[in-house]
C-alpha positions as CSV (number, residue, x, y, z in Angstrom):
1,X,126.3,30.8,88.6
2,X,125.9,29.1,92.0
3,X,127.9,32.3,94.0
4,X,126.3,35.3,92.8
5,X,126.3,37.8,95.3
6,X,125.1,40.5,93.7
7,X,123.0,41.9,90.4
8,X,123.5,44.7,89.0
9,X,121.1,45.9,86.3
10,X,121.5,49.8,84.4
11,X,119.1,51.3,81.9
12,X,117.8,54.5,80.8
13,X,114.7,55.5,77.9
14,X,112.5,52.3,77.6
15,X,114.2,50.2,80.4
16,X,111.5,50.9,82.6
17,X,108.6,49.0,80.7
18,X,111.8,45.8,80.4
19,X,111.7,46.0,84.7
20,X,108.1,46.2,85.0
21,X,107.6,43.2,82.5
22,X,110.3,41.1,84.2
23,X,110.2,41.9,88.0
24,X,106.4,39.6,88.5
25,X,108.5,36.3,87.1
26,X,111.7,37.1,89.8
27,X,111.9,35.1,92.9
28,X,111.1,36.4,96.1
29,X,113.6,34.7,97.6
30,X,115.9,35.3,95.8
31,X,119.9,34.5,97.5
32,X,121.0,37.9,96.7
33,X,120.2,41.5,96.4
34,X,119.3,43.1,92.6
35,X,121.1,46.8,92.9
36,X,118.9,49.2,89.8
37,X,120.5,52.4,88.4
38,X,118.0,54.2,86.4
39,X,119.3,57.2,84.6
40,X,116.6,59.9,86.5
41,X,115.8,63.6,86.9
42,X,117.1,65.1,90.4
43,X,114.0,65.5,92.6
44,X,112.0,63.8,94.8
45,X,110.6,61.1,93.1
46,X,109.0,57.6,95.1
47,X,106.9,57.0,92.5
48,X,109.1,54.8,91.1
49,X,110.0,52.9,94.1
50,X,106.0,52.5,94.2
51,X,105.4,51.2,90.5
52,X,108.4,48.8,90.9
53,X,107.1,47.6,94.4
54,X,103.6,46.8,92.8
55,X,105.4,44.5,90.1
56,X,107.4,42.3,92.9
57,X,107.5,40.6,96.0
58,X,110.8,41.4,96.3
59,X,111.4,44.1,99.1
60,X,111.9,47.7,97.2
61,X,113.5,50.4,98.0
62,X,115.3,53.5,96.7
63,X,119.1,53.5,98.7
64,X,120.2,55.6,102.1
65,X,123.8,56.0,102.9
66,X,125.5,53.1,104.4
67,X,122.8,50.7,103.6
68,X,123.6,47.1,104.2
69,X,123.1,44.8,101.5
70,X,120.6,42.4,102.0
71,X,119.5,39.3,99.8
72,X,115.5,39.4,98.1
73,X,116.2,43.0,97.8
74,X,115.8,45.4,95.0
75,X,117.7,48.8,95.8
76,X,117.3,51.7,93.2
77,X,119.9,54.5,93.3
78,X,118.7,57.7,94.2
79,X,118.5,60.5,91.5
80,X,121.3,62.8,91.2
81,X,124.1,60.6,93.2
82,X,126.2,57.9,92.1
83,X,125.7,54.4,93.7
84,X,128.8,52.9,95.1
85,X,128.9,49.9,96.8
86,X,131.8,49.1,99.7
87,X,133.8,46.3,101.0
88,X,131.5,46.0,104.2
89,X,128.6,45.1,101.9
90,X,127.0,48.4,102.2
91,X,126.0,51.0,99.8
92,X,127.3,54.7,99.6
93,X,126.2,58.0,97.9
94,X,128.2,60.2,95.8
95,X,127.8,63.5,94.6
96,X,130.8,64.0,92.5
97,X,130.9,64.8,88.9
98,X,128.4,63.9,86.5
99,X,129.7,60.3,83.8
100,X,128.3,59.9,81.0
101,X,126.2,63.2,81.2
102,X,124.0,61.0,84.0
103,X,124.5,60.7,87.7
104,X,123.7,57.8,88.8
105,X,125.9,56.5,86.5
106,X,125.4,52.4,85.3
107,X,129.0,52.8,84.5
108,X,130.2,54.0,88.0
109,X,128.2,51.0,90.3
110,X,128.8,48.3,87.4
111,X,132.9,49.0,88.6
112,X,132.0,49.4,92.3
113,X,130.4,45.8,92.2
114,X,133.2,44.6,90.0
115,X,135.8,45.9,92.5
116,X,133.8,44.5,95.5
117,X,132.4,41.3,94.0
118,X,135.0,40.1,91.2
119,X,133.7,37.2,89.8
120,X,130.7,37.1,91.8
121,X,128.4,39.9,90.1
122,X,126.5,39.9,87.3
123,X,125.4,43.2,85.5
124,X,122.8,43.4,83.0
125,X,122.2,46.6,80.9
126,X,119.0,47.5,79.6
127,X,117.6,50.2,76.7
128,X,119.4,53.5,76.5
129,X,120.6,56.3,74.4
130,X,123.9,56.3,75.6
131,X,127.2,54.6,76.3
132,X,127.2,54.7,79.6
133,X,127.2,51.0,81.1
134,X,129.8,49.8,78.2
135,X,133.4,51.0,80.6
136,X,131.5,49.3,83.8
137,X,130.7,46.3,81.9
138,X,134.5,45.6,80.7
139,X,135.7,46.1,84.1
140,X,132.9,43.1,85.5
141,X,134.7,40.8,82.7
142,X,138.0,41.9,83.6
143,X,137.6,40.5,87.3
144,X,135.5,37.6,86.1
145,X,132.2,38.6,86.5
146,X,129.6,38.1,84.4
147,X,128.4,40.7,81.6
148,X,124.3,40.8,80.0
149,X,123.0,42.6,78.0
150,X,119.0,43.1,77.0
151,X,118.9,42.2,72.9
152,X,118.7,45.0,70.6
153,X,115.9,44.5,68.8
154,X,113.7,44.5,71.9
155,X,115.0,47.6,73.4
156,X,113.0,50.9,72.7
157,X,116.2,52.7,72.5
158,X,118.8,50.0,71.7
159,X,122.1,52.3,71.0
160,X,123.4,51.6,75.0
161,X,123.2,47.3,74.3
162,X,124.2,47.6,71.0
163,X,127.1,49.9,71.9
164,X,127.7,47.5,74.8
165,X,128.4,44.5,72.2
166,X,130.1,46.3,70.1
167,X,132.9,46.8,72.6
168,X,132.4,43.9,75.3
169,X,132.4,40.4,75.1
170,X,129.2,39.5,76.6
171,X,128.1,36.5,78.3
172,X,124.8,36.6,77.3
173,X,121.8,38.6,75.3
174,X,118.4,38.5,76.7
175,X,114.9,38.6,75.0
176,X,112.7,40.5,77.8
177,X,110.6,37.2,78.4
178,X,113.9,35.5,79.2
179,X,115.5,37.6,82.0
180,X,113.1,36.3,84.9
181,X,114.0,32.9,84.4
182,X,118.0,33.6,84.1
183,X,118.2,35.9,86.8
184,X,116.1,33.1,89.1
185,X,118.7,30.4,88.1
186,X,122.3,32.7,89.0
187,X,121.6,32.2,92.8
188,X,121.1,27.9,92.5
């Protein structure tokens, strides 16, 4: 996928331990930005943004209202809002009404980039208990974008992929050990 703009990856229990394995093989200079949405307690929490930094050479950091987007960075959504992302190519915070019982929700961003990006996003979703991720990723394959999922049988918690295939026509299903190398080929 030579225009990717834009990668979007979800998760909640046992995604973590996928991002930490994966982020050391991804690009530093990478063409685009990678926007996370980790389902998170509210609070204060940069430890997170510190145990992702130490994995990467990618810039890190967690998202402030009307960010800008830029490439070779990896933006995690703050706990407690959901992550939208605008027209301008910048990021906004939202405090409305919990989806899926989580805020951030994968499901509310995976639109957002879907609306903004069409054809041009990919969104991955990783290990979770819920179904949250599955709505977002039918509306990136309604406006051509491209949908992933993290296999199954290598999730801790593998109901939120599995639910995902059940109900999505995916583009592809990726072992841990092969994300690095497919997320480092979208942006040639």
């Amino acid at each position: 996928m030579e225009n990717c703009k834009a990668l979007v990856i979800g998760g909640s229990a046992g995604s973590l331990d996928v991002l930490l394995k994966v982020l050391p093989g991804i690009n530093p200079l990478l063409a685009f930005p990678i926007i996370l949405v980790l389902h998170r307690k509210p609070g204060k929490d940069s430890i997170l943004t510190g145990l992702l930094a130490s994995k990467t050479q990618l810039r890190v950091k967690e998202v402030e209202e009307k960010e800008k987007l830029l490439p070779a960075t990896l933006y995690i959504a703050p706990p407690d809002y959901h992550l939208l992302i605008e027209n301008d190519g910048t990021l906004s915070l939202d405090a409305s009404e919990k989806v899926n019982f989580s805020r951030p929700s994968i499901d509310v961003t995976f639109e957002s980039a879907a609306e903004v990006y069409g054809e041009n996003v990919v969104c991955l979703l990783l290990s979770g208990a819920n179904s949250d991720g599955t709505a977002g990723l039918q509306k990136v394959k309604e406006k051509g974008g491209r949908a992933l999922i993290q296999k199954p049988s290598s999730a801790v918690v593998s109901f939120m992929p599995e639910y995902a295939m059940e109900h999505v026509a995916v583009d592809a299903v990726l072992d841990t050990a092969e994300m690095p190398d497919y997320i480092n080929k979208l942006g040639k």
